[in-house]
Backbone as ProteinMPNN parsed JSONL, in Angstrom:
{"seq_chain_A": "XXXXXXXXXXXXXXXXXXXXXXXXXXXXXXXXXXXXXXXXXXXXXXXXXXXXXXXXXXXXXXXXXXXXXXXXXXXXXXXXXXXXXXXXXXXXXXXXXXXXXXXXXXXXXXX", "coords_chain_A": {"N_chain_A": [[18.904, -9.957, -2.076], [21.356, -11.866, -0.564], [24.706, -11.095, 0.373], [28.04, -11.697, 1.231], [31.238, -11.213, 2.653], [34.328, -10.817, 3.53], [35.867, -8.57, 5.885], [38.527, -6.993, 7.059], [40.495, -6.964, 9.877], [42.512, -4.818, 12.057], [44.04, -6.298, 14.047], [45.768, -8.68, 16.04], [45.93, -11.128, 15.516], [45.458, -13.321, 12.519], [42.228, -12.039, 12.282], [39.005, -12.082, 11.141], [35.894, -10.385, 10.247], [32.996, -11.33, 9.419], [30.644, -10.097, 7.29], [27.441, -8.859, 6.694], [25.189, -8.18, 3.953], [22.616, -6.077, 3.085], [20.924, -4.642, 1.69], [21.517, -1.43, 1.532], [22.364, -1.959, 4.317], [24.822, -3.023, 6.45], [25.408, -5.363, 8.241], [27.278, -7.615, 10.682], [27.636, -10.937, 11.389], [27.512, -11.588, 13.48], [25.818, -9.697, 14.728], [24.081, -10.438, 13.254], [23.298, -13.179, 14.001], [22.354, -12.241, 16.987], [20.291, -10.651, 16.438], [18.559, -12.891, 14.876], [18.18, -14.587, 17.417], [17.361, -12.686, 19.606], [14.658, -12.653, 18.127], [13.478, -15.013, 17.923], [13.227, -15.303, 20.827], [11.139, -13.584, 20.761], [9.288, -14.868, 20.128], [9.067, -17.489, 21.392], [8.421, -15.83, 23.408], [5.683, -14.961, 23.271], [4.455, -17.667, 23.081], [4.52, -18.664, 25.283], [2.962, -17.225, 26.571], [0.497, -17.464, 25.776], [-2.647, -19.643, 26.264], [-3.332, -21.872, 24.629], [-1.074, -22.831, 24.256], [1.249, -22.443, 25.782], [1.284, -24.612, 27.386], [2.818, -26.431, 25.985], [5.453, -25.846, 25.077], [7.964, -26.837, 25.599], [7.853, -28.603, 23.95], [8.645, -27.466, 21.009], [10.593, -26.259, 18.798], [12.086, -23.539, 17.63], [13.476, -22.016, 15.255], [15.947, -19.589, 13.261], [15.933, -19.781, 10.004], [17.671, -19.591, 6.753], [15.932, -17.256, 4.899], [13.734, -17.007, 6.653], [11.707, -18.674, 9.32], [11.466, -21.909, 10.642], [9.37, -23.993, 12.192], [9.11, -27.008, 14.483], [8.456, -30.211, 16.296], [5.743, -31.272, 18.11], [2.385, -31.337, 18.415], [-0.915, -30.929, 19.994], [-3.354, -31.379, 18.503], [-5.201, -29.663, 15.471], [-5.864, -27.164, 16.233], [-4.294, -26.166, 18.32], [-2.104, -25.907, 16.101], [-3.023, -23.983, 14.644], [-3.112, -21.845, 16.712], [-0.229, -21.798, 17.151], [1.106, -20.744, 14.786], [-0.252, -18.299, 14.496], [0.496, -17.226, 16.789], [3.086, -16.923, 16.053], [3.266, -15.331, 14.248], [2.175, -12.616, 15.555], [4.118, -12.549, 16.927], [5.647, -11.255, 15.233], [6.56, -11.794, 12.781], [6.776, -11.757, 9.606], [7.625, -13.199, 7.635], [8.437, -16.093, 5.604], [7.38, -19.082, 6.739], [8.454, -22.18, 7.656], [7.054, -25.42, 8.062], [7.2, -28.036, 10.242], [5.445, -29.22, 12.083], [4.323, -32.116, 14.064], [1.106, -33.541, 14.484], [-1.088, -35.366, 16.126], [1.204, -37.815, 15.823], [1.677, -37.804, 12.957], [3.484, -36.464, 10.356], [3.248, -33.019, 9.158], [3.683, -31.416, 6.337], [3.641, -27.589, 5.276], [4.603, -25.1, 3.627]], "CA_chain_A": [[20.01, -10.866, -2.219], [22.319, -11.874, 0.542], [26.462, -11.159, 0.046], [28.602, -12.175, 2.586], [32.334, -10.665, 2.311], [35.41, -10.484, 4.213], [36.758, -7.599, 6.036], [40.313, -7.467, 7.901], [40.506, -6.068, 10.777], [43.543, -4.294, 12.268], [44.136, -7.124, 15.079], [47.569, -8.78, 15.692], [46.657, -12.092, 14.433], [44.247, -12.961, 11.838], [40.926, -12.664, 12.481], [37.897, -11.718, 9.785], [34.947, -9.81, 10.472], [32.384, -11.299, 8.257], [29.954, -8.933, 7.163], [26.138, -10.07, 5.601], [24.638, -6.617, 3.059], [21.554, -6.11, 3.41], [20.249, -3.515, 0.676], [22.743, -0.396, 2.257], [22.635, -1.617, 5.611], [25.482, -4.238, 6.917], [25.37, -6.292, 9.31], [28.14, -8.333, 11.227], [27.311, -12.007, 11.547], [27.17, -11.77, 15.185], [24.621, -8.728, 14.622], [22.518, -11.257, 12.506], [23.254, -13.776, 15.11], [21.956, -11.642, 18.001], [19.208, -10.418, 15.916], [17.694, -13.309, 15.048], [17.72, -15.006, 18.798], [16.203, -11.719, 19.655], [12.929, -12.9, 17.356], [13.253, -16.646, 18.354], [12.982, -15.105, 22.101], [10.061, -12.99, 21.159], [8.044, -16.112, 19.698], [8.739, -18.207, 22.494], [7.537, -15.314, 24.954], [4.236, -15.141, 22.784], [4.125, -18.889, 23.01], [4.545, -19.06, 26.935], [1.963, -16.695, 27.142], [-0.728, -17.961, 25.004], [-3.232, -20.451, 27.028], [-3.632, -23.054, 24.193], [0.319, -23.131, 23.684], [2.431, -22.752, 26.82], [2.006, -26.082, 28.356], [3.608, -27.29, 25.171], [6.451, -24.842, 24.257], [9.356, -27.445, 25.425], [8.06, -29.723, 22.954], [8.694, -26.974, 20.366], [11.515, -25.97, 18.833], [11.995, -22.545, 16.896], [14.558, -21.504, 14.182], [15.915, -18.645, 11.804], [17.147, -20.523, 8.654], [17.83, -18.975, 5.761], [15.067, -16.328, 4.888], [12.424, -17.981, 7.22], [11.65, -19.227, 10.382], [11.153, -22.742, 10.874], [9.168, -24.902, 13.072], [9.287, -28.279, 14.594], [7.839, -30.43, 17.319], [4.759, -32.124, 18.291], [1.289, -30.355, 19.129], [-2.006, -32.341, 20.241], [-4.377, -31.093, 17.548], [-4.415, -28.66, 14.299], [-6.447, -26.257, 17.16], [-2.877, -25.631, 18.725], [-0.976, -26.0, 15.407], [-3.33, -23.056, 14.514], [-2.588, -20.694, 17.621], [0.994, -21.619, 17.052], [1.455, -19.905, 13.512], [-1.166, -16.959, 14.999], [1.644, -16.888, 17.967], [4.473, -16.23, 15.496], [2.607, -13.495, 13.171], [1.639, -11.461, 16.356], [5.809, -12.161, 17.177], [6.134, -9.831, 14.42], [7.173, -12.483, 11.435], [6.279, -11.666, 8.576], [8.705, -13.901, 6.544], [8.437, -17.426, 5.288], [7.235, -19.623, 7.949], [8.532, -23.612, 6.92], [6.325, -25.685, 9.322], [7.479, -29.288, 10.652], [4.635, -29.729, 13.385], [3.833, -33.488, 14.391], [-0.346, -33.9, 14.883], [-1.146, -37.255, 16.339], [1.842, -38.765, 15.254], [1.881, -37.44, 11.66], [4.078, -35.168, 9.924], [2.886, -32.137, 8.684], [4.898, -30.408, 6.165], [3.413, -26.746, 4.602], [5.779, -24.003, 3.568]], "C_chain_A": [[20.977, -10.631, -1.065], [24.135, -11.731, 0.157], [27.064, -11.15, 1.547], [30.207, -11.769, 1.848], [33.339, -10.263, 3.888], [36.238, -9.085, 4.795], [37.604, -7.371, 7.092], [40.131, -6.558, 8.802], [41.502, -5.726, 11.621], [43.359, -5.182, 13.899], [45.371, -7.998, 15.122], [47.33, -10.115, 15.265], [45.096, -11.981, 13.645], [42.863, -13.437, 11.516], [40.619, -11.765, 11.444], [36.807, -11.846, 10.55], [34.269, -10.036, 9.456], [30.969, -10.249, 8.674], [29.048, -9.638, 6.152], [25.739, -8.051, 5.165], [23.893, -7.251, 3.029], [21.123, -4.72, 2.28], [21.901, -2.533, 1.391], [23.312, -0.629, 3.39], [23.738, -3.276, 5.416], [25.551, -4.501, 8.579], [26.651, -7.607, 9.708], [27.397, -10.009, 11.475], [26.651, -11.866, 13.368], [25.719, -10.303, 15.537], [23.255, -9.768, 13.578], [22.225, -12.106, 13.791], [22.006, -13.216, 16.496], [20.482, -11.698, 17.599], [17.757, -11.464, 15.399], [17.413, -14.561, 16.191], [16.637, -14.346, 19.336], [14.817, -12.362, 19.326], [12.715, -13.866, 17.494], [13.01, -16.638, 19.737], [11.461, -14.696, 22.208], [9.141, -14.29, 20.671], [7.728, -16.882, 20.9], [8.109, -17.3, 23.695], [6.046, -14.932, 24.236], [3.666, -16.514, 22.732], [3.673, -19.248, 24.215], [3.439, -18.122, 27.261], [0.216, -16.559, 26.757], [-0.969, -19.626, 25.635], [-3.441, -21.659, 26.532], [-2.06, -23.681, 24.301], [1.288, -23.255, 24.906], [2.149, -23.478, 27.579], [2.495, -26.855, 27.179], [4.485, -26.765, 24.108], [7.977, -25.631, 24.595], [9.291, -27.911, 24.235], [8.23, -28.964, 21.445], [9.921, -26.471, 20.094], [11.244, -24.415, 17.656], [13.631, -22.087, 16.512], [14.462, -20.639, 13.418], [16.821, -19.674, 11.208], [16.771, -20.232, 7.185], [16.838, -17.655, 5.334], [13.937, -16.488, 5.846], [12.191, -18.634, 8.719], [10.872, -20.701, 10.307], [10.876, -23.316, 12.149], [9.531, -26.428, 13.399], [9.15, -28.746, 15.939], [6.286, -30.867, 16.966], [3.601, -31.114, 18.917], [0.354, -31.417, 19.278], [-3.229, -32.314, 18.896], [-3.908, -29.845, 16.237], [-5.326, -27.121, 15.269], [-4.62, -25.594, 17.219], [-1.943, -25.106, 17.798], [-1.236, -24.254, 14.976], [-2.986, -21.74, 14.991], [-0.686, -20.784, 17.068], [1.352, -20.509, 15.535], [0.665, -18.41, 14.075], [-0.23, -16.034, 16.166], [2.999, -16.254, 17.116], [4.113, -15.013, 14.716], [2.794, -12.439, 14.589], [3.188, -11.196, 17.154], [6.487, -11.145, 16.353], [6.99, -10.522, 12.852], [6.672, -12.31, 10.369], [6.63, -12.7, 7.231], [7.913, -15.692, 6.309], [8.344, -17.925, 6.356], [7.509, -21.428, 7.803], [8.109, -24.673, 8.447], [6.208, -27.586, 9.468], [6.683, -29.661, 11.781], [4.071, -30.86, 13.435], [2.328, -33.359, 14.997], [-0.722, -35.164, 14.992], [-0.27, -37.967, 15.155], [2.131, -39.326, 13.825], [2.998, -36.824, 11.796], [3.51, -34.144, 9.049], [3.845, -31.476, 7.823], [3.594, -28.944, 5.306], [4.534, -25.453, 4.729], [5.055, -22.586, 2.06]], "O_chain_A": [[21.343, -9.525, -0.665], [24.579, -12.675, -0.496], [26.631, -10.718, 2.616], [30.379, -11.985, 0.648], [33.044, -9.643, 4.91], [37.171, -8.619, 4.141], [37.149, -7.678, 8.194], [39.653, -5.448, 8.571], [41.53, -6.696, 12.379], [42.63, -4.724, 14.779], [46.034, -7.998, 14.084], [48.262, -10.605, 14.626], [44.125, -11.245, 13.819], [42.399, -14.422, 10.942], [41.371, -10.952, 10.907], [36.531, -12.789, 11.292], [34.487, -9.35, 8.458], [30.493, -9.842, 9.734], [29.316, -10.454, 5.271], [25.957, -7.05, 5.848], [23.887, -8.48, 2.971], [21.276, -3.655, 2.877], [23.016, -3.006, 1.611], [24.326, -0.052, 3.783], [23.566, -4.23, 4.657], [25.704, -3.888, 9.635], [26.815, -8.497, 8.872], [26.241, -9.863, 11.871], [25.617, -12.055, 14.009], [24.949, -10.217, 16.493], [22.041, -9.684, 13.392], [21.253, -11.917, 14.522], [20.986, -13.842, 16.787], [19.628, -12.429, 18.101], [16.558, -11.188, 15.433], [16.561, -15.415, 15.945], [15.506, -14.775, 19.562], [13.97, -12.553, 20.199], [11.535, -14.102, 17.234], [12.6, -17.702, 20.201], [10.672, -15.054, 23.081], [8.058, -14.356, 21.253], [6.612, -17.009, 21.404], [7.49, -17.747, 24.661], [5.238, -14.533, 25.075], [2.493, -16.641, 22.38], [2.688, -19.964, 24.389], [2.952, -18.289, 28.379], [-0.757, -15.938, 27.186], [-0.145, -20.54, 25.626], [-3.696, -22.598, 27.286], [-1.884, -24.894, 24.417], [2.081, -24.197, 24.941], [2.627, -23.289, 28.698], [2.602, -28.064, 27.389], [4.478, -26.962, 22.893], [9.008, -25.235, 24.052], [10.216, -27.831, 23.427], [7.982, -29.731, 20.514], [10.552, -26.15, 21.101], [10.226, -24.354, 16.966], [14.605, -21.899, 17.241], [13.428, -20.463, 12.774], [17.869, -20.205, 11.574], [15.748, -20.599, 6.606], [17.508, -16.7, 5.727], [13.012, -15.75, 5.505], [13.193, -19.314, 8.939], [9.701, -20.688, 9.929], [11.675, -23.298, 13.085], [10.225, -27.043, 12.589], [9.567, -28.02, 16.841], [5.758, -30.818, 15.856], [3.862, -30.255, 19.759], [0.557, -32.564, 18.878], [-3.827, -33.321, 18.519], [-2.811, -29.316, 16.06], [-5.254, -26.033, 14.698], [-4.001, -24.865, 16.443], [-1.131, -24.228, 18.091], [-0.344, -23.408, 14.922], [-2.673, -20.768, 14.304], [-0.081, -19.789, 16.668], [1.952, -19.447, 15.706], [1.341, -17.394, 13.921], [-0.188, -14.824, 16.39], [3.723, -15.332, 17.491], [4.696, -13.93, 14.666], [3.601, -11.512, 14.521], [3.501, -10.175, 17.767], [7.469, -10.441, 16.59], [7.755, -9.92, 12.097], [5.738, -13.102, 10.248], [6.013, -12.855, 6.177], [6.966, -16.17, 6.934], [9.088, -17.47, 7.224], [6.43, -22.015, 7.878], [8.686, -24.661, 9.534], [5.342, -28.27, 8.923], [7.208, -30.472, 12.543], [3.042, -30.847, 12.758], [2.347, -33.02, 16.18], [-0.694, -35.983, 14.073], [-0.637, -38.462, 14.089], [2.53, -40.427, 13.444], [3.557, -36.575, 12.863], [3.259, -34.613, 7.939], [4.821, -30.951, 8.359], [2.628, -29.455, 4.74], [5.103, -25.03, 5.736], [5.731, -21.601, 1.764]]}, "name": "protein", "num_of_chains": 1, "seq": "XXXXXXXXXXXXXXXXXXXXXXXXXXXXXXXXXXXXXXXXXXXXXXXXXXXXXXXXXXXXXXXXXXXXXXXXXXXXXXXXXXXXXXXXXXXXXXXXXXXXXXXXXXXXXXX"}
């Protein structure tokens, strides 16, 4: 479970340091922030470097939202759509993967 809570911080006017708990550990928004660019960096550099996938990593977009990483974008076949999910496991995701990939001009949804 996620809690999100306010804490004041000795600054002359008033700003708030939100803070996300995490089992014991907390985390600063801008430490989630960071953290999950970080893992939206490492996908795309497993994307750009996989031969079926990086001539079509503009047309891709990659997100953390809410527990999960979501896709979205257009691929040419379910070949690619394939490497693409194989590209984010070996990014190190383990989490919920909610998957918006366009195949000839479908929509795909599986989650």
């Amino acid at each position: 479970m996620v809690a999100i809570q306010k804490r004041a911080r000795t600054l002359p006017s008033d700003v708030f340091q939100m803070t996300c708990l995490f089992g014991d550990e907390q985390m600063t928004t801008v430490e989630n922030a960071s953290r999950n660019q970080r893992q939206v960096d490492k996908i795309y550099t497993v994307v750009n470097a996989d031969p079926i996938l990086q001539n079509h990593s503009a047309s891709l977009q990659v997100s953390i939202e809410d527990t999960g990483v979501t896709l979205r974008g257009e691929l040419p076949d379910s070949l690619a759509k394939s490497a693409l999910f194989l590209a984010v496991r070996q990014a190190g995701v383990l989490d919920q993967i909610s998957d918006y990939i366009r195949i000839s001009g479908s929509i795909v949804k599986s989650a």
